[in-house]
Backbone bond lengths (Angstrom), bond angles and torsions (degrees), N, CA, C in turn:
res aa  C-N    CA-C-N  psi(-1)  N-CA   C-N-CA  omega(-1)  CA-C   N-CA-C  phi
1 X - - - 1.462 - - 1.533 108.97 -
2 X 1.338 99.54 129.92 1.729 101.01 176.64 1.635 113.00 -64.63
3 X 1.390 99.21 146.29 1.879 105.11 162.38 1.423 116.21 -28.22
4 X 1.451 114.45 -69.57 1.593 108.67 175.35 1.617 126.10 -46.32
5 X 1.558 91.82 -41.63 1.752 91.24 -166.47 1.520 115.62 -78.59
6 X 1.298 110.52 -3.00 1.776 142.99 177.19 1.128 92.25 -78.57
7 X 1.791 136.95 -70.10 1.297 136.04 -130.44 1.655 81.24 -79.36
8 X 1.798 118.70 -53.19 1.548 124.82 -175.03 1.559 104.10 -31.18
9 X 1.244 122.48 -85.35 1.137 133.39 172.34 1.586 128.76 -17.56
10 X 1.218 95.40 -56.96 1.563 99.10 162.85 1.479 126.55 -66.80
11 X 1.644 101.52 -47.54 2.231 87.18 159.21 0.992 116.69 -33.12
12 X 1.365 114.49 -77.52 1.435 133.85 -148.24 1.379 98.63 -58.60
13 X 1.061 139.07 -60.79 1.670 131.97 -163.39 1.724 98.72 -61.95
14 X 2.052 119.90 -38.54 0.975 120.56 164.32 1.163 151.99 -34.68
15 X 1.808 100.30 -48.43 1.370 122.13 174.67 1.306 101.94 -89.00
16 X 1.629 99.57 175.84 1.578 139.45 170.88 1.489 97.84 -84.93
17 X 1.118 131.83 -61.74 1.421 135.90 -165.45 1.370 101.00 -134.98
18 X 1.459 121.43 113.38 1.439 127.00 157.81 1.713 121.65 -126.34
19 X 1.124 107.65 124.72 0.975 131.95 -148.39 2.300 109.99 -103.69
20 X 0.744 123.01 100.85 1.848 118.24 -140.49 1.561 88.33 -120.24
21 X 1.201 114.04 99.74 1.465 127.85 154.00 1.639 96.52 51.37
22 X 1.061 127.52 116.27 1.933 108.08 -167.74 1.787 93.40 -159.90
23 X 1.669 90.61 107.97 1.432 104.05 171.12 2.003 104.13 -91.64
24 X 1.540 103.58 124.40 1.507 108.09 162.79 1.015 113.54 -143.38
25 X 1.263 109.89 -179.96 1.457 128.49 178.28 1.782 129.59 166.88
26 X 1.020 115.47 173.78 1.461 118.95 -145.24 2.117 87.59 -95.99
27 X 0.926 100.63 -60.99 2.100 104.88 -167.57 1.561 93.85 -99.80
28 X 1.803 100.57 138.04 0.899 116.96 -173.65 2.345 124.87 -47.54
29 X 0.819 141.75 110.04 1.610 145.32 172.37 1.628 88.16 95.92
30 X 1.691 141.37 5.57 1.240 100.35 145.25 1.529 129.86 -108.44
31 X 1.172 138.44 170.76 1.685 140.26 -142.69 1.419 90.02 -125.36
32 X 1.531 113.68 101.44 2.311 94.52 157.74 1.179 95.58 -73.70
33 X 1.761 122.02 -49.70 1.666 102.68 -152.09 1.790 90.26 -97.84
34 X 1.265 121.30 156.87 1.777 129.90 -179.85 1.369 92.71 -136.09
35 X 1.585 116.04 96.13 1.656 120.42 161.56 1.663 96.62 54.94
36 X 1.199 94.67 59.90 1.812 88.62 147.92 1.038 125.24 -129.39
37 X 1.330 121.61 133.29 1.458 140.20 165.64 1.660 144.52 -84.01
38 X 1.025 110.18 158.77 1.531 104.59 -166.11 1.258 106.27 -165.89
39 X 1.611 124.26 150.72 1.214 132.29 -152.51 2.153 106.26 -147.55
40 X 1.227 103.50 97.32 1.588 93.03 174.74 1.903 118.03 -108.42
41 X 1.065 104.80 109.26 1.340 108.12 177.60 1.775 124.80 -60.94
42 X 0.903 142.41 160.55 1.781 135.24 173.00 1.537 108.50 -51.77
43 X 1.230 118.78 127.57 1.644 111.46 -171.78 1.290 141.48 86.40
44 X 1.693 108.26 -21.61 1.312 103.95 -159.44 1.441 86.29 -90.29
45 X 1.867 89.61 177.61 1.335 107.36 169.29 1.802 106.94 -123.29
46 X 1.559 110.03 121.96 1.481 126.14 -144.93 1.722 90.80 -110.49
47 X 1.149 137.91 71.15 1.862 140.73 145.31 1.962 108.61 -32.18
48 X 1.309 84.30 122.59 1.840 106.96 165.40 1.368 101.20 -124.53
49 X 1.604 103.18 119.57 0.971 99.78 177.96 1.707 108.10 -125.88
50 X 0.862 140.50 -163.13 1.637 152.89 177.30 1.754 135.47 94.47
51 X 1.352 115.56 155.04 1.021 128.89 -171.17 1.871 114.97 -10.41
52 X 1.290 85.99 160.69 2.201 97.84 175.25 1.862 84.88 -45.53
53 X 1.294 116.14 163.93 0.815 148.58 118.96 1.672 98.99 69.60
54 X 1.517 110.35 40.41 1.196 106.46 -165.97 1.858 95.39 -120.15
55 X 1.030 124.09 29.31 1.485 136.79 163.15 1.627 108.35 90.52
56 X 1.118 116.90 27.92 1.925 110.12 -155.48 1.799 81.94 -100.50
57 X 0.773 166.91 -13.75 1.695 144.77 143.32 1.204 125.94 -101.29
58 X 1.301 119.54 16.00 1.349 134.68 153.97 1.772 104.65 -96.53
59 X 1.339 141.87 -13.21 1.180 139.38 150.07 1.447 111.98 -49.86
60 X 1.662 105.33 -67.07 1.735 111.40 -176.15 1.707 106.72 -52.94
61 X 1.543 113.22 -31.77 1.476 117.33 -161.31 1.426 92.38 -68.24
62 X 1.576 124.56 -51.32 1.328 122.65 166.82 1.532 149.38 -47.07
63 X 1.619 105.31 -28.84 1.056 112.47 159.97 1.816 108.44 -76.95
64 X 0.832 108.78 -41.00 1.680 106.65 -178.39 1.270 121.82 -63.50
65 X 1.317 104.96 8.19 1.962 105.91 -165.45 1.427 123.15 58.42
66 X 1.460 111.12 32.44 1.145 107.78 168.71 1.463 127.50 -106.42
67 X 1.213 105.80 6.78 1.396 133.93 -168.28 1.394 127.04 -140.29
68 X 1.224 127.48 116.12 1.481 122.91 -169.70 1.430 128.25 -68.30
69 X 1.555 122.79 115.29 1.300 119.27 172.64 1.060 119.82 -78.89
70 X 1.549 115.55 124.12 1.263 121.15 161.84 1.669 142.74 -89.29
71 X 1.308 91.62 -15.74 1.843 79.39 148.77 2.179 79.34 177.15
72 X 1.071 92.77 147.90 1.731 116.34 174.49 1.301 98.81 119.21
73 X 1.537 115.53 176.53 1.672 120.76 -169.80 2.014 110.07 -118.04
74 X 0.830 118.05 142.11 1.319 147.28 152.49 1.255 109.70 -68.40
75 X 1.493 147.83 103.19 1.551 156.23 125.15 1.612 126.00 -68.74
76 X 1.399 109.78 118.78 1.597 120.90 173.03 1.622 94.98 -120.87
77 X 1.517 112.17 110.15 1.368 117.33 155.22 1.964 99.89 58.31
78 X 1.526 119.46 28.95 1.225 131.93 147.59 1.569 96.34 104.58
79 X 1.978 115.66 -8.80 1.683 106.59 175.44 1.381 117.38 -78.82
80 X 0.966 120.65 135.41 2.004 116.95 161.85 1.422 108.13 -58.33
81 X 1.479 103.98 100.68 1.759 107.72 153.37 0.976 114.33 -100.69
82 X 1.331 127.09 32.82 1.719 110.18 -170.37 1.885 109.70 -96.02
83 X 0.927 95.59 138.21 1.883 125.47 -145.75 1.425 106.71 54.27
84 X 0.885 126.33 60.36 1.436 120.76 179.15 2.074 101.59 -97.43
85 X 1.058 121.24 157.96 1.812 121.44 -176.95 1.037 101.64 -76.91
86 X 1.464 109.42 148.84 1.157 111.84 166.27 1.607 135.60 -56.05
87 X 1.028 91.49 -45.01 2.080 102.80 178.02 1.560 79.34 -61.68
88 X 1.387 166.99 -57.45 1.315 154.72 -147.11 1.035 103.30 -69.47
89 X 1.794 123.38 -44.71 1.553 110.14 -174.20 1.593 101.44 -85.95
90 X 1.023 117.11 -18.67 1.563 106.54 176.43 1.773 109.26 -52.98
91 X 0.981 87.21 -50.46 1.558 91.69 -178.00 1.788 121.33 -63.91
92 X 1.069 123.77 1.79 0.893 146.33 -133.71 2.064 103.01 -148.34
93 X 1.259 97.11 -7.36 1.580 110.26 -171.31 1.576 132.18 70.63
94 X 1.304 97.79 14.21 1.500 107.63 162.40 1.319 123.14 -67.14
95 X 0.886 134.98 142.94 1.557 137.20 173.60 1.881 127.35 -137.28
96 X 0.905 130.67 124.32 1.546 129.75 -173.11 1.214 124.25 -123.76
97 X 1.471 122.09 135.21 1.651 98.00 -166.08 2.041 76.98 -147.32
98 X 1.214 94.02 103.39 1.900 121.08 -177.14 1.363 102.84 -65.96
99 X 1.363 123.71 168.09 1.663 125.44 -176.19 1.550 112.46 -73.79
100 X 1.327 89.60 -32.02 2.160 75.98 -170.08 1.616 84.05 -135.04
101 X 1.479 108.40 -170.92 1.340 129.44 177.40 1.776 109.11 39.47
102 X 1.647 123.91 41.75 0.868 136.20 152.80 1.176 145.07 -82.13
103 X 1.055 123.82 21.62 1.507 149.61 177.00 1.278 135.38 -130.90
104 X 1.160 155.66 155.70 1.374 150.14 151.93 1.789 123.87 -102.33
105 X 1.650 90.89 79.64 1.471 86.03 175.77 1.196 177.64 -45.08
106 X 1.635 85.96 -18.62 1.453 132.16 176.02 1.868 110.57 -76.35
107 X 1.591 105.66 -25.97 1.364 107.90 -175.18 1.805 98.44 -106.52
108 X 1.676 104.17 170.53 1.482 100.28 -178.62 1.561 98.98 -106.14
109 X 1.291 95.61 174.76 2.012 117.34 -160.25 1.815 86.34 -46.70
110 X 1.077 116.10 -63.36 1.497 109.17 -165.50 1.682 110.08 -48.93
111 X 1.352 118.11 -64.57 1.586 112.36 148.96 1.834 132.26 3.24
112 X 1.189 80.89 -86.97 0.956 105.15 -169.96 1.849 89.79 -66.89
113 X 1.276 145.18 -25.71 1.571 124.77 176.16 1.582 109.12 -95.87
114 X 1.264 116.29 -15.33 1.875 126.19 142.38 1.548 104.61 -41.90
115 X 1.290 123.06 -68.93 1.190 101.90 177.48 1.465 152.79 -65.68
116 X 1.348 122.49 22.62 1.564 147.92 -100.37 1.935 75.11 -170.10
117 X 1.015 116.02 -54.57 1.411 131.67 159.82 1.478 168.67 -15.07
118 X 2.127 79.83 -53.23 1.245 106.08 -140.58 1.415 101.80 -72.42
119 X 1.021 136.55 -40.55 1.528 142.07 -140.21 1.982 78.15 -95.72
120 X 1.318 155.63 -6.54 1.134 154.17 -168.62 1.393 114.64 -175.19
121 X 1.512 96.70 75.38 1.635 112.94 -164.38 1.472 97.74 -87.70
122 X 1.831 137.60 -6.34 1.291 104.84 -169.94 1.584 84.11 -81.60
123 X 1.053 138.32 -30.49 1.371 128.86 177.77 1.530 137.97 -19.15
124 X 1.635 116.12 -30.51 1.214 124.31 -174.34 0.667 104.75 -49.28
125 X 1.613 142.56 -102.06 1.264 114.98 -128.58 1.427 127.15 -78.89
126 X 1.413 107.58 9.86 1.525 107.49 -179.41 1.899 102.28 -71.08
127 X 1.337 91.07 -44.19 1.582 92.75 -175.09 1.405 115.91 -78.56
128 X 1.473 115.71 -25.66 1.060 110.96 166.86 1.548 130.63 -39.18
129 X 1.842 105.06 -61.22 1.623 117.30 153.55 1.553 112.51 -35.84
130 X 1.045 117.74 -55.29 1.810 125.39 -173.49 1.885 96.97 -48.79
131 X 1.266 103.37 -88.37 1.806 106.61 164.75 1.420 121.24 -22.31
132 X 1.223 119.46 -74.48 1.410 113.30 -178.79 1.800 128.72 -70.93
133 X 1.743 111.05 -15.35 1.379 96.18 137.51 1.565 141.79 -54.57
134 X 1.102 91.08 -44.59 1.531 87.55 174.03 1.635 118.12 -71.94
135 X 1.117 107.40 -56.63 1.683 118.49 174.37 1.443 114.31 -97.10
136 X 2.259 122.61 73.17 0.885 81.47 170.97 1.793 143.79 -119.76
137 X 0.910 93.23 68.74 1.731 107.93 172.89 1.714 98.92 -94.98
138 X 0.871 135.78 8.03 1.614 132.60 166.09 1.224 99.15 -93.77
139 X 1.422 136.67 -22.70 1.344 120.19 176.58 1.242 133.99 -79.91
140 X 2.013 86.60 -39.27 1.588 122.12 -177.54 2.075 89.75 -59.49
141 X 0.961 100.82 -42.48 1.647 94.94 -144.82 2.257 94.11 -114.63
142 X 1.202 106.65 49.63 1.543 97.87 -159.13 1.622 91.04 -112.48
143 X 1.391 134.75 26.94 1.630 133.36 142.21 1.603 114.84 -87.25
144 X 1.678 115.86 -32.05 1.324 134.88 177.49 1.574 110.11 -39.47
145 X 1.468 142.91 110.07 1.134 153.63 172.23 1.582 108.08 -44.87
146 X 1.606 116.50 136.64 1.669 114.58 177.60 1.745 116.74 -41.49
147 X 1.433 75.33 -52.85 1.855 100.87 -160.41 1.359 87.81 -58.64
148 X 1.148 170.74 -27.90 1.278 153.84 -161.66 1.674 125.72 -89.54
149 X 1.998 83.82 -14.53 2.021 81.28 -174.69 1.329 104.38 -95.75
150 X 1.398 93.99 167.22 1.505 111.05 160.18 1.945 131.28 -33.98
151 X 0.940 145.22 138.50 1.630 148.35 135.39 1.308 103.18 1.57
152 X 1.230 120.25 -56.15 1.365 118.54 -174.62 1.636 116.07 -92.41
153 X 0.917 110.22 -42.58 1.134 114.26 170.97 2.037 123.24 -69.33
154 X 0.916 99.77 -14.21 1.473 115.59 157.51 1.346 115.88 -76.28
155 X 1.144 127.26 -45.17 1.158 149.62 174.55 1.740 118.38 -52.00
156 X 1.308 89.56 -41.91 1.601 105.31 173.17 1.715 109.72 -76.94
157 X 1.500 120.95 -56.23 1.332 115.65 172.28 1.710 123.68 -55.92
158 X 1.406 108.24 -31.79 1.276 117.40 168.96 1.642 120.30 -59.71
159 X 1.106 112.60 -16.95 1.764 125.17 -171.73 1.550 96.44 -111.93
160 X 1.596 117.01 -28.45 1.897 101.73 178.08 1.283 86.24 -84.92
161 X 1.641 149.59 -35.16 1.278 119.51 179.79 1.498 122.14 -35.81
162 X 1.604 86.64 -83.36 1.685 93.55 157.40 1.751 150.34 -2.13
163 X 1.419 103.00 -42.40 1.185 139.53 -172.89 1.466 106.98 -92.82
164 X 1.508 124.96 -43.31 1.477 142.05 130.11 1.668 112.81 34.66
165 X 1.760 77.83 -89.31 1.278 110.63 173.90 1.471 122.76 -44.53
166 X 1.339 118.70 -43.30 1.792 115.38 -170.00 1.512 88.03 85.56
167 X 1.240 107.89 63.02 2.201 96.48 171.02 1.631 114.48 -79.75
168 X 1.101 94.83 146.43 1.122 105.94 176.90 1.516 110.84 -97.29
169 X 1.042 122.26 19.24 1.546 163.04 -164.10 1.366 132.68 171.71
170 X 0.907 122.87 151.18 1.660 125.13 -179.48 1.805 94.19 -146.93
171 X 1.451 118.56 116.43 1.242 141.52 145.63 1.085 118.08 -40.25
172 X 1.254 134.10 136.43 1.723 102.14 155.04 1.115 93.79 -162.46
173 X 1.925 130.59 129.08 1.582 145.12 -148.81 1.762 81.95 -115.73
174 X 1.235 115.60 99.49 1.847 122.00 146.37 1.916 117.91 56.13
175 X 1.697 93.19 52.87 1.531 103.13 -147.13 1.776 87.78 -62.99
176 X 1.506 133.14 -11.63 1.226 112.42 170.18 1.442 135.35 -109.12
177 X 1.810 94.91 37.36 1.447 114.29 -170.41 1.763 100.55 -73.22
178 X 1.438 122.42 143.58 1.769 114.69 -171.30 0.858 134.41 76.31
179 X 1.301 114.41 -4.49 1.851 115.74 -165.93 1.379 102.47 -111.60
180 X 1.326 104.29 145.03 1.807 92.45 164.59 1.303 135.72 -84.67
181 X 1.619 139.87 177.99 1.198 133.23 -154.88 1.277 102.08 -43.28
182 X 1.530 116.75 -67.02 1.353 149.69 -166.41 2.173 101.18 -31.42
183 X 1.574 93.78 -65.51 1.281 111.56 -168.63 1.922 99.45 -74.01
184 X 0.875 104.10 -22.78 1.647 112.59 176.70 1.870 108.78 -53.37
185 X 1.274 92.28 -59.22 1.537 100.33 -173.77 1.363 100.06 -70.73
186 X 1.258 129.64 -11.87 1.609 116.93 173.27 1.518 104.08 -68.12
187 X 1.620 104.45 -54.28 1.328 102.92 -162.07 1.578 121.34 -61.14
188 X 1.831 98.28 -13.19 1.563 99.67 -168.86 1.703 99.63 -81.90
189 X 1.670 109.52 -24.84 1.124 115.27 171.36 1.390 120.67 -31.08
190 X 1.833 106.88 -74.58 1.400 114.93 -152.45 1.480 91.69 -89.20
191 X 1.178 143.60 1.10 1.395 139.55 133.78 1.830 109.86 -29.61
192 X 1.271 101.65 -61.57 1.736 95.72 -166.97 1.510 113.56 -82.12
193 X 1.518 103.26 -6.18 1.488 109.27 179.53 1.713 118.96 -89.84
194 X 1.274 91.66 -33.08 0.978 94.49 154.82 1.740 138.28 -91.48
195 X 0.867 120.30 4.85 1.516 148.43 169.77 1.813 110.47 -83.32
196 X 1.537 94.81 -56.18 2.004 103.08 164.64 1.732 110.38 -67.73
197 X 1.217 126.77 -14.54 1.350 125.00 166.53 1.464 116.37 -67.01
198 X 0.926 106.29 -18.52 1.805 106.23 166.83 2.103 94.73 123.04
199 X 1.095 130.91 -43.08 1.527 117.14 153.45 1.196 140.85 -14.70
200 X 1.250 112.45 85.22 1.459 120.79 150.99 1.640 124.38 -24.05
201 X 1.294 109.08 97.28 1.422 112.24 -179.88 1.742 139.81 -88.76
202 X 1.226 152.18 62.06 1.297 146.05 171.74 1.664 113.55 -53.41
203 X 1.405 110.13 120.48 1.316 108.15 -166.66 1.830 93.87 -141.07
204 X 1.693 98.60 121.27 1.537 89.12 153.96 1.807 101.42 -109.52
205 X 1.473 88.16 167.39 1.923 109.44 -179.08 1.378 97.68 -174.79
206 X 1.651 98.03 145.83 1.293 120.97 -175.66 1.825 108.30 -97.94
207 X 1.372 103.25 3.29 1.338 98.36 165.78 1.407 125.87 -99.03
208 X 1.129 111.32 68.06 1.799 111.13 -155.79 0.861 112.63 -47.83
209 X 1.361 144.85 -44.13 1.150 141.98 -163.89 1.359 124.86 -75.74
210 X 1.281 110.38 -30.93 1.576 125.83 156.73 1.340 106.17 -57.83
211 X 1.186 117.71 -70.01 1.231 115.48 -170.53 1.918 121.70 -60.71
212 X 1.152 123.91 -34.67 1.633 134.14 144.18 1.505 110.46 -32.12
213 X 1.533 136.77 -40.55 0.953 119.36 174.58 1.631 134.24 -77.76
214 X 1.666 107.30 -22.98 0.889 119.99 168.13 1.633 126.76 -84.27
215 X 0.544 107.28 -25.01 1.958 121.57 -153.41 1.618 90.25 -95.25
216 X 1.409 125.41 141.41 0.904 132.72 115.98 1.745 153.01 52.07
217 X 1.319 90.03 -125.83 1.132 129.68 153.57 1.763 132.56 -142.67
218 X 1.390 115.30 141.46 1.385 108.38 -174.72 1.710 121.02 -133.27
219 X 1.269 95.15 165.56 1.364 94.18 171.02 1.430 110.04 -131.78
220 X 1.722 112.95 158.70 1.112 103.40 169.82 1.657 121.88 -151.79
221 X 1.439 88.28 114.91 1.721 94.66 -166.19 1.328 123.23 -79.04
222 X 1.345 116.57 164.39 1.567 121.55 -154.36 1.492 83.25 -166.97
223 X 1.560 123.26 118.49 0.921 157.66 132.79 1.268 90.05 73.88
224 X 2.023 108.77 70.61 1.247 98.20 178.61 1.425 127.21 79.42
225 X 1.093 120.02 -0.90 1.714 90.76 177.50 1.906 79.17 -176.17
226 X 1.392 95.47 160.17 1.227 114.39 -165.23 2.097 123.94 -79.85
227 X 1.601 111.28 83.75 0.754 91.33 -132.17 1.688 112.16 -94.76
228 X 1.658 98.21 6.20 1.484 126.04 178.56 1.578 111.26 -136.62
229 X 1.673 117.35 147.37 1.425 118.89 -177.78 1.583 111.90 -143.76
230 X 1.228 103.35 144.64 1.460 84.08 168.08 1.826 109.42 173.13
231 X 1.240 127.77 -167.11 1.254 118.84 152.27 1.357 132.79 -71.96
232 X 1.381 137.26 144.02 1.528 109.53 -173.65 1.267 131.13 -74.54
233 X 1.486 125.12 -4.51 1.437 139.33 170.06 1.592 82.90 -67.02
234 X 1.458 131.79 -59.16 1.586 122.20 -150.44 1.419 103.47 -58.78
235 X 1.374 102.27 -41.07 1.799 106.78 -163.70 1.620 99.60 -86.97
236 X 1.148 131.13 -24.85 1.449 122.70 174.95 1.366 122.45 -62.19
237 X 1.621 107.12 -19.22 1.552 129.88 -162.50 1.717 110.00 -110.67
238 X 0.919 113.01 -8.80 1.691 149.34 -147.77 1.855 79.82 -96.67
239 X 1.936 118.51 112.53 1.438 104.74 -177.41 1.307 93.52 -91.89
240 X 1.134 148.75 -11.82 1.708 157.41 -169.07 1.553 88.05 -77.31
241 X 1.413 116.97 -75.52 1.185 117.48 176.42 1.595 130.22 -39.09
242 X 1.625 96.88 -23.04 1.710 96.44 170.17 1.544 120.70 -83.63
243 X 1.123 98.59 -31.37 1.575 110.38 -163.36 1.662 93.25 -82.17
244 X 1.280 127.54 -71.96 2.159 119.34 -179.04 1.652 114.70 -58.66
245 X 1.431 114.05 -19.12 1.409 100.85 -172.21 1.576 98.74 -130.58
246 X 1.152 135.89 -84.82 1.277 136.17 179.48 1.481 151.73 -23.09
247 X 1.161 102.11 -37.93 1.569 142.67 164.77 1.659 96.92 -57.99
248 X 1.570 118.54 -46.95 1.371 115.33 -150.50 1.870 96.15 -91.20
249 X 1.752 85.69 -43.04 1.577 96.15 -150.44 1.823 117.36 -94.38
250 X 1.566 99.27 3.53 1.736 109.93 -171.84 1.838 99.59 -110.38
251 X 1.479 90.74 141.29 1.517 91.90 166.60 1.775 104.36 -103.46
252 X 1.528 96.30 102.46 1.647 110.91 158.40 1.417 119.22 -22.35
């Protein structure tokens, strides 16, 4: 076995989520993502960051089976899920919580973290306790209907769903997309709080720079594929990195 195909091997059985050169995309012969890769260790918290339209929630859409791979591999804890269904990786401890239409409004916070559940309902209330330590105004307020809260506060029930599960990952598509400054720093909050709970985090956001301070390690793709890496102190500090990406994509 070659050096490279050794070092591959060893991520992947390494990581939580490894991610192996991975062409996808939505319409048939065209590519958003072209060979990009990605690497999540136990615990960390993993930032995607870069330009409009540069594949960073069509990555998560891909690991989640929501998106068709066209040729490279998907690794969870060293198995091939790549195109695997979603209800499969759920089961499986995946978890995803998308930019909008994350909630069920019609049901209340408790509801709606029942469903978070479903496939292993004697489970509630253990996780329930788990969720509402961290977040707890879902407990205080868990008869209160979805549809009635705030952007942010939706935002929060949408991530204890999530949490539901016991992921062995947590997804999460631009958790401070809509919100204002104020409500922004909440969301980056219960991002790290929930990240110090022992959760493995994959996070894209269009606020890079916020998100660089918290996270990890990051990546940041550009036309599809990953075209910078590093820690986020490196890339926050990184003057190349200020001037093509930062400058454009951080709110100062």
């Amino acid at each position: 076995m070659s050096e490279n195909l050794m070092s591959a091997a060893v991520a992947r059985t390494d990581a939580v989520v490894f991610v192996d050169n991975v062409d996808a995309g939505y319409l048939p012969g065209i590519n958003i993502l072209n060979g990009c890769s990605l690497t999540a260790h136990e615990g960390e918290l993993i930032g995607i960051i870069g330009p409009n339209g540069a594949g960073k929630s069509t990555l998560l859409k891909a690991i989640f089976g929501l998106v068709n791979v066209r040729s490279g591999k998907i690794w969870l804890k060293g198995e091939d899920i790549t195109n695997l269904k979603a209800n499969k990786l759920v089961s499986k401890k995946v978890a995803f919580v998308p930019q909008t239409n994350n909630v069920f409004p019609s049901l209340s916070i408790q509801e709606n973290l029942e469903m978070g559940v479903f496939q292993n309902p004697k489970d509630f209330n253990e996780r329930f306790e788990f969720v509402t330590n961290i977040f707890p105004d879902l407990g205080k307020r868990r008869a209160q209907k979805a549809g009635s809260l705030s952007g942010g506060e939706r935002q929060m029930v949408a991530m204890g769903r999530a949490l539901m599960v016991n992921p062995s990952v947590l997804l999460l598509d631009e958790p401070s997309a809509g919100l204002s400054p104020v409500r922004q720093d909440e969301a980056f909050l219960r991002v790290k709080q929930v990240n110090q709970a022992g959760v493995t985090v994959v996070m894209v956001e269009q606020n890079a720079r916020r998100c660089l301070q918290i996270c990890d390690r990051a990546y940041v793709l550009d036309q599809g594929t990953d075209a910078h890496t590093g820690t986020g102190r490196e890339l926050l500090n990184d003057p190349k990195m200020v001037e093509l990406y930062l400058g454009n994509l951080a709110e100062l």
